[in-house]
matplotlib code that plots the C-alpha trace (Angstrom):
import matplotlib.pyplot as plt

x = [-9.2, -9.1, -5.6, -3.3, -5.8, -4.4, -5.1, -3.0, -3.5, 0.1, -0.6, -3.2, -3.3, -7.5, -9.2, -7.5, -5.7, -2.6, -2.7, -1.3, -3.9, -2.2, -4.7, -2.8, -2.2, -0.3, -0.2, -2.1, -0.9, -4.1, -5.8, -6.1, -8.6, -9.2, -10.0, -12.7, -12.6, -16.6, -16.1, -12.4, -11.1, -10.6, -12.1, -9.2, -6.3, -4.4, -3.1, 0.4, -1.4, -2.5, 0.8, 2.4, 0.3, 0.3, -2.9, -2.9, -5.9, -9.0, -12.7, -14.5, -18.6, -20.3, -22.8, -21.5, -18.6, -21.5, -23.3, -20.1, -17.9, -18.9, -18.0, -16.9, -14.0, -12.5, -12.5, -10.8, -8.2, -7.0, -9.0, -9.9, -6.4, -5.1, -7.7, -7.1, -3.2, -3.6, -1.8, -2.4, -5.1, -8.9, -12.4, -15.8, -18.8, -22.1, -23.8, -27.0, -26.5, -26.3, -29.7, -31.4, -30.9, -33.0, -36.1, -38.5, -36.1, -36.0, -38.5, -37.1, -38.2, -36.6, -35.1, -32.7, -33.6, -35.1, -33.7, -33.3, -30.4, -30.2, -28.3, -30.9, -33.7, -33.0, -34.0, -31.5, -31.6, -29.4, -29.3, -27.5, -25.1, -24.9, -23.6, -20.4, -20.4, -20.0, -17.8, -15.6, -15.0, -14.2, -11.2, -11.3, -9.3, -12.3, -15.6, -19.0, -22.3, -25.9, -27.3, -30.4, -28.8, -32.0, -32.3, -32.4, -34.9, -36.4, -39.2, -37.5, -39.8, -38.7, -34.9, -35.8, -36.9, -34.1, -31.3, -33.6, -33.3, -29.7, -29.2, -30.6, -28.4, -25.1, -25.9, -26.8, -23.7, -21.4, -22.9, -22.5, -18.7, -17.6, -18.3, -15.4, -11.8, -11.9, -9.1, -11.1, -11.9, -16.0, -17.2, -20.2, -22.3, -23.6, -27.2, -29.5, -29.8, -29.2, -31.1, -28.6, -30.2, -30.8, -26.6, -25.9, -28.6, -27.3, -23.5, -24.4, -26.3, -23.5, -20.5, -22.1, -21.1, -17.4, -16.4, -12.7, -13.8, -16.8, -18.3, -20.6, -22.6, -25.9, -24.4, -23.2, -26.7, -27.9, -28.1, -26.6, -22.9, -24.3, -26.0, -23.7, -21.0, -22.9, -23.5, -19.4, -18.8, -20.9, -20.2, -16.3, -17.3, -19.1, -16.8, -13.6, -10.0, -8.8, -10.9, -10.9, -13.3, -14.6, -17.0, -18.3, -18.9, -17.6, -16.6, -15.0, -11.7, -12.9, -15.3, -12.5, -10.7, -13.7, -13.6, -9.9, -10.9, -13.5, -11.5, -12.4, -9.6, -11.0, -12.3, -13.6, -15.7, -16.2, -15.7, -12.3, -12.5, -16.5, -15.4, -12.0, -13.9, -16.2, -13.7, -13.2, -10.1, -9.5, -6.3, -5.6, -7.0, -10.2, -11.8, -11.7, -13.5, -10.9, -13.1, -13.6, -12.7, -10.5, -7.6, -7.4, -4.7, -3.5, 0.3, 0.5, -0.6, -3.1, -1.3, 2.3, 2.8, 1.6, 3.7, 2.0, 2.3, -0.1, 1.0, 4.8, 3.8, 0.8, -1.1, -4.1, -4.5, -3.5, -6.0, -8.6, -8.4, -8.0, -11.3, -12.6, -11.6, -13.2, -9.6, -9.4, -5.7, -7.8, -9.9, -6.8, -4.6, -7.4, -8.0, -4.7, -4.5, -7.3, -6.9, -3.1, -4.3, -6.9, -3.8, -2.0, -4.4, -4.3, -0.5, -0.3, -2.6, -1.4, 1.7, 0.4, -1.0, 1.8, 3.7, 0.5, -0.2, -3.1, -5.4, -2.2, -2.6, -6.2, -6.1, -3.2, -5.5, -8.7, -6.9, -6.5, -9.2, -13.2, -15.3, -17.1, -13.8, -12.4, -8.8, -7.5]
y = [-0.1, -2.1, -3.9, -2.2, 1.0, 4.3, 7.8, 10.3, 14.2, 16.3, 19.8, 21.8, 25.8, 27.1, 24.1, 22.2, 19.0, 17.0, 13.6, 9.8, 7.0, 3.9, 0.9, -3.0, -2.3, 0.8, 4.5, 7.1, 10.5, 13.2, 15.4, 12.4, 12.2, 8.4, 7.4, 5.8, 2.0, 1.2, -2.5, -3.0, -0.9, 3.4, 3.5, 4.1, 3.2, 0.2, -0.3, 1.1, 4.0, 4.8, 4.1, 5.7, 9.4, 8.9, 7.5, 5.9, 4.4, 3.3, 3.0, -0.3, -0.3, -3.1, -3.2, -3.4, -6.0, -8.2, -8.6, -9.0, -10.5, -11.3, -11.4, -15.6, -14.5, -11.8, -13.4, -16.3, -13.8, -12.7, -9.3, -6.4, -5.2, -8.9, -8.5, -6.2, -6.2, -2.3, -4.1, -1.0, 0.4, 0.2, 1.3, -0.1, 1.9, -0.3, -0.1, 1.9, 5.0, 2.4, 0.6, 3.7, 5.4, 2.4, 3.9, 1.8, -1.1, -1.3, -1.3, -0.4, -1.9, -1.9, -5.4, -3.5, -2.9, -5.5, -4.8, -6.0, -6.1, -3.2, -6.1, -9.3, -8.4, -10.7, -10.2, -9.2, -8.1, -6.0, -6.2, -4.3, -6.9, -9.0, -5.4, -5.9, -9.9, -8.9, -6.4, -8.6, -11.0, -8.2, -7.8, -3.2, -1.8, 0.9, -0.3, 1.8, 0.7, 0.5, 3.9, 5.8, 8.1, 10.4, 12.7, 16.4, 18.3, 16.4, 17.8, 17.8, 14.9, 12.5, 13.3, 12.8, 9.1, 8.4, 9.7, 7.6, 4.7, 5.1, 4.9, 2.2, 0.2, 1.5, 0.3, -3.5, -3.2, -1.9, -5.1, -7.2, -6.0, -6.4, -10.1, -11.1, -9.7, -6.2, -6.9, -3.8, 0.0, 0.3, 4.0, 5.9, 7.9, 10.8, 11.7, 14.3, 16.3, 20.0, 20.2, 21.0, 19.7, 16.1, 16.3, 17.2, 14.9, 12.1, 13.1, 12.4, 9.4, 7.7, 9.2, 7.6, 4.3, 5.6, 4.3, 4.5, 6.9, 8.9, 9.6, 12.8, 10.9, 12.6, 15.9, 16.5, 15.4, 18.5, 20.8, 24.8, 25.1, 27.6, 25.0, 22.1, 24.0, 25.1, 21.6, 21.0, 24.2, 22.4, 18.8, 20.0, 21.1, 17.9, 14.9, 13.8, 15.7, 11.9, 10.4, 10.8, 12.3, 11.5, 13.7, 11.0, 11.6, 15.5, 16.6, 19.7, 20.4, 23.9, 21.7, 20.0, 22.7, 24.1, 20.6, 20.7, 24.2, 23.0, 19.9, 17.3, 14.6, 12.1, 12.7, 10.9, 11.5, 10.3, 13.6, 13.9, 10.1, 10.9, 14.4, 12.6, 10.4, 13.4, 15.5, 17.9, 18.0, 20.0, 22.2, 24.6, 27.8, 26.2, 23.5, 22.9, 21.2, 19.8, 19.0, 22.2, 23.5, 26.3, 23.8, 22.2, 23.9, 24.6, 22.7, 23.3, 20.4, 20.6, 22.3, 23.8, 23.4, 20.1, 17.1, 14.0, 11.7, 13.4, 16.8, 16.0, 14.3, 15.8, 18.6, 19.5, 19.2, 15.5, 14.9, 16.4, 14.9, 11.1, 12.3, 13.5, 9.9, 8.0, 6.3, 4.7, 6.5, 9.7, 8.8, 7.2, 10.3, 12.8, 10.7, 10.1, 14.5, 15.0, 12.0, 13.7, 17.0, 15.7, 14.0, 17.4, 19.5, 17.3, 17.2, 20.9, 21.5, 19.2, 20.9, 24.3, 22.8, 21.5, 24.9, 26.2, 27.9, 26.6, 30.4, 31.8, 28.4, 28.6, 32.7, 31.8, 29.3, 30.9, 33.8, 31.4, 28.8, 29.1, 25.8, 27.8, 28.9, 27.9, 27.7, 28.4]
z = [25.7, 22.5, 21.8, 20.0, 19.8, 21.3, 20.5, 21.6, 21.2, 20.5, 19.9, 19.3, 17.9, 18.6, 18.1, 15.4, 16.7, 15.8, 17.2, 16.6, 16.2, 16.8, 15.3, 14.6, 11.3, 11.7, 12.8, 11.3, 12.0, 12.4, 10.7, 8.0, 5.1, 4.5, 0.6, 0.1, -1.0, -1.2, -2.9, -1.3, -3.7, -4.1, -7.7, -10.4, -8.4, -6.8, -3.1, -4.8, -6.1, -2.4, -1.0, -3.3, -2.2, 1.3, 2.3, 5.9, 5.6, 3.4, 3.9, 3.4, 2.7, 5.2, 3.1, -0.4, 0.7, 2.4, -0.4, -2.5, -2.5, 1.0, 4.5, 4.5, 1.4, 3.0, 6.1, 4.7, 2.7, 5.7, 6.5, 4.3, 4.5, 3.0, 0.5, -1.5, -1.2, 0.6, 4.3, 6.1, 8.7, 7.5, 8.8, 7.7, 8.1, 9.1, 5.9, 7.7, 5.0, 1.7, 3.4, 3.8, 0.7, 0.0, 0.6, -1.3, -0.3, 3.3, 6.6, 10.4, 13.1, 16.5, 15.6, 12.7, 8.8, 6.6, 3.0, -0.3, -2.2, -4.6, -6.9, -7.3, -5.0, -2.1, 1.2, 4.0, 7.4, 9.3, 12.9, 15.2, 16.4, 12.9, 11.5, 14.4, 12.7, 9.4, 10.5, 12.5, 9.6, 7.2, 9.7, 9.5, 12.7, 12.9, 12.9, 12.9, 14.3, 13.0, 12.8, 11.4, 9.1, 9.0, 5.6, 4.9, 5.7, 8.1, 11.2, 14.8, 15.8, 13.0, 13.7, 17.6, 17.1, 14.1, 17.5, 20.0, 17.7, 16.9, 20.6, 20.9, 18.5, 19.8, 23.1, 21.6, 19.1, 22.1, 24.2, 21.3, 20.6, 24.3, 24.3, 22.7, 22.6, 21.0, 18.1, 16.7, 17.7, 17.9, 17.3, 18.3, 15.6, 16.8, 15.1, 16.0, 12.4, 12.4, 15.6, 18.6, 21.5, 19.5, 19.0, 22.0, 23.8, 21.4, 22.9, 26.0, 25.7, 23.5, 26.5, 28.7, 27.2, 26.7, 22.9, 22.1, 19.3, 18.1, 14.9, 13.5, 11.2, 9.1, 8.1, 4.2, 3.2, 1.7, 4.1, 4.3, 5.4, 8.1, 9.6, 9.3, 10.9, 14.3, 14.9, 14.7, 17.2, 19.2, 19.6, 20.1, 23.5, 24.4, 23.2, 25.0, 24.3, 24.7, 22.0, 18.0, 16.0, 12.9, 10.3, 8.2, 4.1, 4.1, 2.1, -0.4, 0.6, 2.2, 4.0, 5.6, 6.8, 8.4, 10.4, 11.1, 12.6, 15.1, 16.5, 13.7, 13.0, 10.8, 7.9, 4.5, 1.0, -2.3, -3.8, -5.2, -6.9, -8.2, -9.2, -10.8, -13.0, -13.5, -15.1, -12.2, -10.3, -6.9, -6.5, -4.0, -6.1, -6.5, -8.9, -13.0, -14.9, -17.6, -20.1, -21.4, -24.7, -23.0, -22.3, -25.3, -25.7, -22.6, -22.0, -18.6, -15.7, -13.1, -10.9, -11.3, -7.8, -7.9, -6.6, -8.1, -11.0, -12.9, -12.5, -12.7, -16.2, -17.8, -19.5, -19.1, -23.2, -22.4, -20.0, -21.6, -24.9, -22.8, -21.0, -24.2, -26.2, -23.2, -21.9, -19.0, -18.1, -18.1, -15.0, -13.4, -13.3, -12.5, -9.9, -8.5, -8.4, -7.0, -4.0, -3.7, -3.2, -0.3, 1.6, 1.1, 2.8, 5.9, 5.8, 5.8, 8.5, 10.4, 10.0, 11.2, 14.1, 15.5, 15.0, 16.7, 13.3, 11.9, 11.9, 9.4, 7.8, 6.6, 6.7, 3.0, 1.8, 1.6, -0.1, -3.1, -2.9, -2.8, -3.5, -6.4, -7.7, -11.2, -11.2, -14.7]

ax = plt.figure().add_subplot(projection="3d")
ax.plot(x, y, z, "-o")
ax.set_aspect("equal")
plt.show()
């Protein structure tokens, strides 16, 4: 096991889990939803900001901190967590989803992905074990492997060789990352698509090389709830009670429940900071859309129920009108709700679980929230 790495489960009530995640940089208590930080920092707020809500810990993107500021600086600041003045646990993914939303960018071979910067134009390779490098110098206690993040819809052949591939370059990145003194927690990615038997054949293939964690990567790429959700049901019955779980990039905060429920325990999205900055905020009767006309004259905040800075302090009148004038404060405080309400829902249900109540839990909050819902 990886220094300073434990996972350990506490209670669970169905399938939803409650467990500690120990990692050098502190404890993260589980269900958690992780902010994401793509450029070493969550767009709109400050490592205080995130302290200040609750975040345990922030997301890093491989690929956008390697080509800036890159790897060599935050190495020499001390580690991601130095960096950008957050101090606290971190996880990088590999970069393989930024390099292949490249499409006209980028070429896979079995070596790794040949790219070119989406910034100047330069050429850049990615290899399997320089991905654990860069990785290593950005100093993350959670680090994620080169994968084929394959896209939706794809045929079952093309998602058969993007899984065989991805297989592949856990087993050189796992090689690569046991050669020197873990000081980091390597996870698995599972891939496979919609298409159970790639999941499940992926599953196995990655068990067999017993990661301290594992991740469900390439879902929340366009594809129907109903098929997303199988795929969940599924790999909870494969991976180890022992080990963490992680659904990468999902997603609406229905979405995360519906995780929580099927014995997910990590969990991370760019939603409520994009939506933020969007003008949409998250509360837990559904979503609204603050620019619009109807609260230009509304005096109450967000949320009445609401806990944070922004709801303790502001109208949505204010709001609006800071959106509506083009102020930075605007995009700040939405933001600062909508990452709030996130951390709350994965509070909460960790709460229910460890009272083993987590069915009564979800049963009140789908009786006030639906991701098409406008809360007004």
């Amino acid at each position: 096991m990886t220094a300073n790495f434990e996972f350990r489960l506490q209670a669970t009530s169905g399938k939803a889990r409650a467990g500690k995640l120990t990692t050098p940089h502190g404890i993260i208590e589980t269900p958690a939803f992780m902010p994401v930080g793509t450029a070493a920092s969550v767009k709109a707020l400050d490592a205080d900001d995130l302290r200040a809500l609750g975040a345990q810990i922030i997301l890093g993107n491989t690929y956008h901190l390697y080509l800036r500021p890159g790897p060599e600086i935050i190495s020499d600041a001390g580690g991601l967590a130095r960096f950008n003045g957050w101090r606290g646990p971190t996880l990088t993914d590999s970069g393989g989803y930024q390099v292949f939303s490249l499409k006209e960018l980028r070429k896979i071979s079995d070596e790794g992905v040949h790219f070119r910067s989406n910034i100047d134009g330069s050429p850049h390779l990615f290899t399997p074990e320089s991905t654990i490098d860069v990785e290593r110098a950005l100093g993350a206690d959670i680090i994620m492997p080169l994968d084929v993040c394959i896209e939706y819809p794809c045929t079952h052949e093309e998602a058969y060789r993007a899984e065989r591939q991805t297989l592949k370059w856990e087993k050189r990145a796992w090689q690569h990352w046991s050669e020197e003194p873990q000081k980091q927690a390597l996870f698995a990615i599972i891939q496979g698509s919609v298409y159970p038997d790639l999941r499940e054949r992926s599953a196995q293939g990655l068990l067999e090389i017993d990661f301290p964690g594992y991740a469900i990567g390439g879902l929340s790429v366009g594809e129907p709830k109903a098929e997303m959700l199988p795929i969940l049901e599924l790999l909870n019955g494969v991976l180890p009670v022992n080990k963490p779980r992680y659904l990468m990039g999902v997603g609406t905060p229905a979405d995360i429940i519906d995780g929580i429920e099927r014995g997910v325990d990590m969990f991370d999205c760019v939603m409520p900071t994009r939506n933020a900055r969007n003008g949409t905020v998250f509360t837990f009767g559904g979503k609204m859309t603050i620019k619009a006309a109807t609260y230009s004259h509304d005096y109450r905040p967000i949320d009445e129920h609401c806990a944070c800075l922004c709801c303790q302090n502001y109208s949505r009148a204010y709001l609006r009108h800071l959106l509506n004038v083009g102020e930075i404060a605007g995009l700040r405080l939405l933001t600062i709700h909508n990452v709030y309400t996130y951390l709350k829902l994965t509070r909460r249900a960790r709460k229910s679980i460890l009272v083993n109540r987590f069915a009564d839990f979800k049963k009140e909050l789908n009786a006030l929230y639906s991701d098409e819902s406008e809360n007004v």
